[in-house]
C-alpha positions as CSV (number, residue, x, y, z in Angstrom):
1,X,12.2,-12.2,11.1
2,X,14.2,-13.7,8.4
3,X,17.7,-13.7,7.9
4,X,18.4,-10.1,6.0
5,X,20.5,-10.1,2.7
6,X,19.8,-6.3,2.4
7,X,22.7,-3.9,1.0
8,X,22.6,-0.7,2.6
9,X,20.0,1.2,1.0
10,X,19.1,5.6,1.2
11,X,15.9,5.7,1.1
12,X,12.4,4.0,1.9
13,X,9.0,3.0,-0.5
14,X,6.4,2.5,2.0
15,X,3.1,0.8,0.5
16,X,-0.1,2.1,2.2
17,X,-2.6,-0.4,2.5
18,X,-2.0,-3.1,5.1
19,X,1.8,-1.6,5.7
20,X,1.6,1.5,6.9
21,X,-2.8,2.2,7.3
22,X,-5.1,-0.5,8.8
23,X,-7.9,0.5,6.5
24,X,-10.2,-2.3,4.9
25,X,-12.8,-1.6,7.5
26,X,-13.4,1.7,5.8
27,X,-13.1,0.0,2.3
28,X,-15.3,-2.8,3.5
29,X,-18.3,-0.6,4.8
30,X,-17.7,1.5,1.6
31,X,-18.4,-0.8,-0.3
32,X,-21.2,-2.8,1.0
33,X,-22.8,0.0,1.6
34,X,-22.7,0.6,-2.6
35,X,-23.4,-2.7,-3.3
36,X,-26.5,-3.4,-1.1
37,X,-28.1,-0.1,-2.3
38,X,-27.8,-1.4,-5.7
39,X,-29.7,-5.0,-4.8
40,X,-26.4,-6.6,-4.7
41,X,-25.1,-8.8,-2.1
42,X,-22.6,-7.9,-0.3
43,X,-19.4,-9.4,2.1
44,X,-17.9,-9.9,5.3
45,X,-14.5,-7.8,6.2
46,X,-12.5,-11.1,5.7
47,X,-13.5,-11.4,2.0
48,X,-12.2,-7.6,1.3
49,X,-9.2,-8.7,2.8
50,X,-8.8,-11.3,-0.3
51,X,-10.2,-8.3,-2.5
52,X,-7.6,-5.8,-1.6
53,X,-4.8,-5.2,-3.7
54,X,-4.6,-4.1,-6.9
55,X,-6.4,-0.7,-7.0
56,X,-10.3,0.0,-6.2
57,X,-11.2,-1.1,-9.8
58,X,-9.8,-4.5,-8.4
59,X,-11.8,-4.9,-5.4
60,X,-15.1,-3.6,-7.2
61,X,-14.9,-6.5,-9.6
62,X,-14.2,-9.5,-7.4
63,X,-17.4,-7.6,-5.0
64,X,-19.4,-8.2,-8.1
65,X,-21.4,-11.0,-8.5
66,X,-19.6,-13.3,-11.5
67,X,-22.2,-12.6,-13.8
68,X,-21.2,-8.7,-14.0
69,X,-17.6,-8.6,-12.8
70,X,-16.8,-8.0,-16.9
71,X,-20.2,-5.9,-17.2
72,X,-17.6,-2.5,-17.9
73,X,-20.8,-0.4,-17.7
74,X,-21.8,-1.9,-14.3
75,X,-18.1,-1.9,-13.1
76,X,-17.9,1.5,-14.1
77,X,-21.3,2.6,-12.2
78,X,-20.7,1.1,-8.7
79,X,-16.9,1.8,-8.9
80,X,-17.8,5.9,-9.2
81,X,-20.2,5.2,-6.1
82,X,-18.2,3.1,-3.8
83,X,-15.1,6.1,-4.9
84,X,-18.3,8.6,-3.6
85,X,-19.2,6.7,-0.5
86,X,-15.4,5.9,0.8
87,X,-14.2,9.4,0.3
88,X,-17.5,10.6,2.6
89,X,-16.2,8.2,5.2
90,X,-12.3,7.7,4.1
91,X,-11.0,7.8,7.7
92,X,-14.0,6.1,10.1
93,X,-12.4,3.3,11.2
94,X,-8.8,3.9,9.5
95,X,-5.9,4.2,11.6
96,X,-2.2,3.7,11.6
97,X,-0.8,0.8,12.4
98,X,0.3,0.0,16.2
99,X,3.8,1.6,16.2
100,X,4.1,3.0,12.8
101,X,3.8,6.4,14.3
102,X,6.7,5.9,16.1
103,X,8.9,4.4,13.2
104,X,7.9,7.7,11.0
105,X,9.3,10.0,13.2
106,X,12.3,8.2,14.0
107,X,12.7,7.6,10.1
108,X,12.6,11.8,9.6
109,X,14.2,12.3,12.9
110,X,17.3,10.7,11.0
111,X,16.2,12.5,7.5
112,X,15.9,9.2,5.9
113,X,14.0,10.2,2.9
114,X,10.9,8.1,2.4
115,X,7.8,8.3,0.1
116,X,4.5,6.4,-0.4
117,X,3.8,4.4,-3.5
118,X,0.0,2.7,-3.6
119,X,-2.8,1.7,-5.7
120,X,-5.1,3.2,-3.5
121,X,-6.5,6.5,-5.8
122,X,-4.3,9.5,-5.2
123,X,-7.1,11.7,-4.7
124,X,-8.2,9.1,-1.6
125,X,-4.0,8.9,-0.7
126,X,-3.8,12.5,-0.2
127,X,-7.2,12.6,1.6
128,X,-5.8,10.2,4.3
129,X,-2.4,11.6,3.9
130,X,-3.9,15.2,5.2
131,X,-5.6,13.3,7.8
132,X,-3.2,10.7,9.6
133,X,0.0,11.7,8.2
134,X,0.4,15.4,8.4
135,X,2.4,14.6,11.3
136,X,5.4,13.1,8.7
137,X,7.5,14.3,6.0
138,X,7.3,12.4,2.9
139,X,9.4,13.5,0.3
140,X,6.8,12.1,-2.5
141,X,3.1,10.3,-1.9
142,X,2.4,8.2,-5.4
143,X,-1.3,7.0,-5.6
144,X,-2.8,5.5,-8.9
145,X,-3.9,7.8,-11.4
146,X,-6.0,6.8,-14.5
147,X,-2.9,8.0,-16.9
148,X,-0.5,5.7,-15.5
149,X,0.3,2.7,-14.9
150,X,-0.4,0.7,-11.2
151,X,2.1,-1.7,-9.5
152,X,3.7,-4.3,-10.1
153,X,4.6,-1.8,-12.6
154,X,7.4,-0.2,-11.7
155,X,6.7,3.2,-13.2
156,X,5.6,5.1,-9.5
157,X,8.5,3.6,-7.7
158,X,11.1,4.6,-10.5
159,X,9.6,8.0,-10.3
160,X,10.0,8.2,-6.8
161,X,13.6,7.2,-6.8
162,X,14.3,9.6,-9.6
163,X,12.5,12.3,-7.2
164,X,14.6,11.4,-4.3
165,X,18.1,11.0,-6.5
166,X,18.7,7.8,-5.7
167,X,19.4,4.9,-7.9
168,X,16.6,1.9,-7.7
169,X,18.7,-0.8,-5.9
170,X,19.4,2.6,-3.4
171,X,16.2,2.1,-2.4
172,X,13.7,-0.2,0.0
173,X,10.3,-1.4,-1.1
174,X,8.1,-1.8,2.2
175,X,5.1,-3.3,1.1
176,X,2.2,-6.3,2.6
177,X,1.5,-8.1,-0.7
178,X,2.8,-10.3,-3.6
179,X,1.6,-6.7,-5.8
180,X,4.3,-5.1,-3.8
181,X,7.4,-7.5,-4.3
182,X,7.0,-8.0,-7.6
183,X,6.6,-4.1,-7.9
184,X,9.9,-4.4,-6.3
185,X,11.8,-6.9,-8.6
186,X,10.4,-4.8,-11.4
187,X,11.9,-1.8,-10.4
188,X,15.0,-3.3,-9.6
189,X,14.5,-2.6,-5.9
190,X,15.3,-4.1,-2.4
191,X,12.3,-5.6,-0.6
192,X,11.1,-6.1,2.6
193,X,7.8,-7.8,3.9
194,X,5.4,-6.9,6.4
195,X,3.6,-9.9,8.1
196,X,1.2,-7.4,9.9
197,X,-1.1,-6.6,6.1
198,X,-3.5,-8.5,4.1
199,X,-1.0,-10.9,2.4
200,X,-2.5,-14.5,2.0
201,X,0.0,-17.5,3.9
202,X,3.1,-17.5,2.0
203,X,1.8,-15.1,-0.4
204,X,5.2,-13.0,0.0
205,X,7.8,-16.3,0.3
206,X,5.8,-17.6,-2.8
207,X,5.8,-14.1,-4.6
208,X,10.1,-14.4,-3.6
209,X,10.4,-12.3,-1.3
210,X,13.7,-13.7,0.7
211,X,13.3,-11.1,4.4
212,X,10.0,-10.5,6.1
213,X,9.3,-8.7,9.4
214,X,6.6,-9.7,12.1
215,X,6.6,-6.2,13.3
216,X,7.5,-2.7,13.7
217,X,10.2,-3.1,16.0
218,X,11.8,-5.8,13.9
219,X,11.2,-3.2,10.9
220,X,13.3,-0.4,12.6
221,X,15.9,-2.6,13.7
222,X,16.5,-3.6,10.3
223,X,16.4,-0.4,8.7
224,X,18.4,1.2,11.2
225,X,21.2,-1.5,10.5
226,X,21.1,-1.3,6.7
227,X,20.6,2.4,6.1
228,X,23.1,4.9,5.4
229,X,22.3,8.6,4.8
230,X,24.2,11.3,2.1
231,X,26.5,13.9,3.6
C-alpha cells in the first residue's frame, strides 16, 4: 500500500466493476455470444479486460470490428442484444470479490454510510444488487442512465454525497480505473485505488492517484483509520 494522505472522510463511493464485483466473465460471454451470432469475431476474457470501463456502449464499440465501431446503427443493434443476453445470464460467473463480503458488513456494522456509483446500466446494477448484495445496506446504488451523464463526470457522485449529507471532500472514491480517479478529482473527492480490478500498469499512478491498496485487508485498515462517523 502507499503511504496515505487521506483526511478523515464520512462516507464511502464504492465503484462496482473490478472493485467491489469480479464480473467480466459474465460481460465477456455476453458479449461474444452477441457478436458471433451476428458473424462477428469475437475475443478472449483478457481483451474485455481492456474493453471495460466506460459503460456497455464503451465496450460494444472497441468489440466491434474498426470498420463499424462508428456504424451508430450497428452500435445500436448489438448494444440492445448483448444488454438482452447479459441480463439473461447477469450473475453466471459473477461473484464478489475475495473478502469484500467481510469489509461490507464491517463497513454497516459501524453505520458508515456507503453507496455504489458505476457505469455499469442501472437496470443491470440493481439486478446484481438484488442478487449478491442484498445482504448490505447501501444508502444509494447510482448506475448509468441514458439522461445523465457517466463518470468521470462527477454528476452520480455529487448526487450521492448530497443524498448522504455530506460535503464532497467528506467523502471516499473507491474505485479500479483511471475513469474512477478522475471521477474523483472531478467531484472534488478523496480517492483510493484498488490493485485487485481491471486497471492497466500504472493506469491509476498515471491517472494521479497518490494511495493504492493491494487488497481488502489493506482497504479496511485504511478506512478504519481515516473514518469518522456523525453523532
Amino acid at each position: 500500500m502507499q503511504k496515505s494522505r487521506l483526511a478523515p472522510f464520512g462516507g464511502i463511493i464504492f465503484d462496482l466493476d473490478g472493485t467491489l464485483l469480479d464480473s467480466i466473465e459474465d460481460i465477456a460471454m455476453a458479449s461474444n455470444k452477441v457478436l458471433i451470432n451476428n458473424g462477428l469475431p469475437g475475443h478472449s476474457l483478457d481483451k474485455y479486460v481492456e474493453f471495460i470501463g466506460n459503460g456497455a456502449r464503451r465496450i460494444i464499440q472497441r468489440a466491434l470490428p474498426e470498420h463499424l465501431k462508428l456504424d451508430d446503427v450497428v452500435v445500436e443493434k448489438i448494444l440492445d442484444e448483448y444488454k438482452t443476453a447479459y441480463k439473461e445470464n447477469i450473475v453466471v460467473k459473477s461473484c464478489l470479490f475475495e473478502g469484500i463480503s467481510e469489509l461490507l458488513l464491517h463497513l454497516n456494522n459501524r453505520k458508515i454510510p456507503i453507496a455504489i456509483n458505476t457505469n455499469k446500466p442501472h437496470d443491470q446494477t440493481m439486478l446484481i444488487a438484488q442478487k449478491l448484495l442484498n445482504d448490505f445496506i447501501f444508502a444509494v446504488l447510482v448506475g448509468q442512465r441514458d439522461e445523465n451523464q457517466k463518470k468521470p463526470d462527477p454528476f452520480g457522485a455529487l448526487y450521492i454525497a448530497n443524498h448522504l449529507g455530506l460535503k464532497p471532500e467528506e467523502i471516499l472514491f473507491v474505485g479500479d480505473s483511471a475513469v474512477d480517479v478522475k471521477t474523483a478529482q472531478n467531484a472534488g473527492m478523496q480517492m483510493v485505488g484498488v490493485s485487485w480490478g481491471y486497471s492497466k500498469e500504472n493506469e491509476l499512478e498515471n491517472a494521479g492517484c497518490e494511495t493504492i491498496v493491494d487488497s481488502v485487508s489493506e482497504l479496511r485498515i485504511l478506512i478504519d483509520n481515516c473514518i469518522y462517523t456523525k453523532k
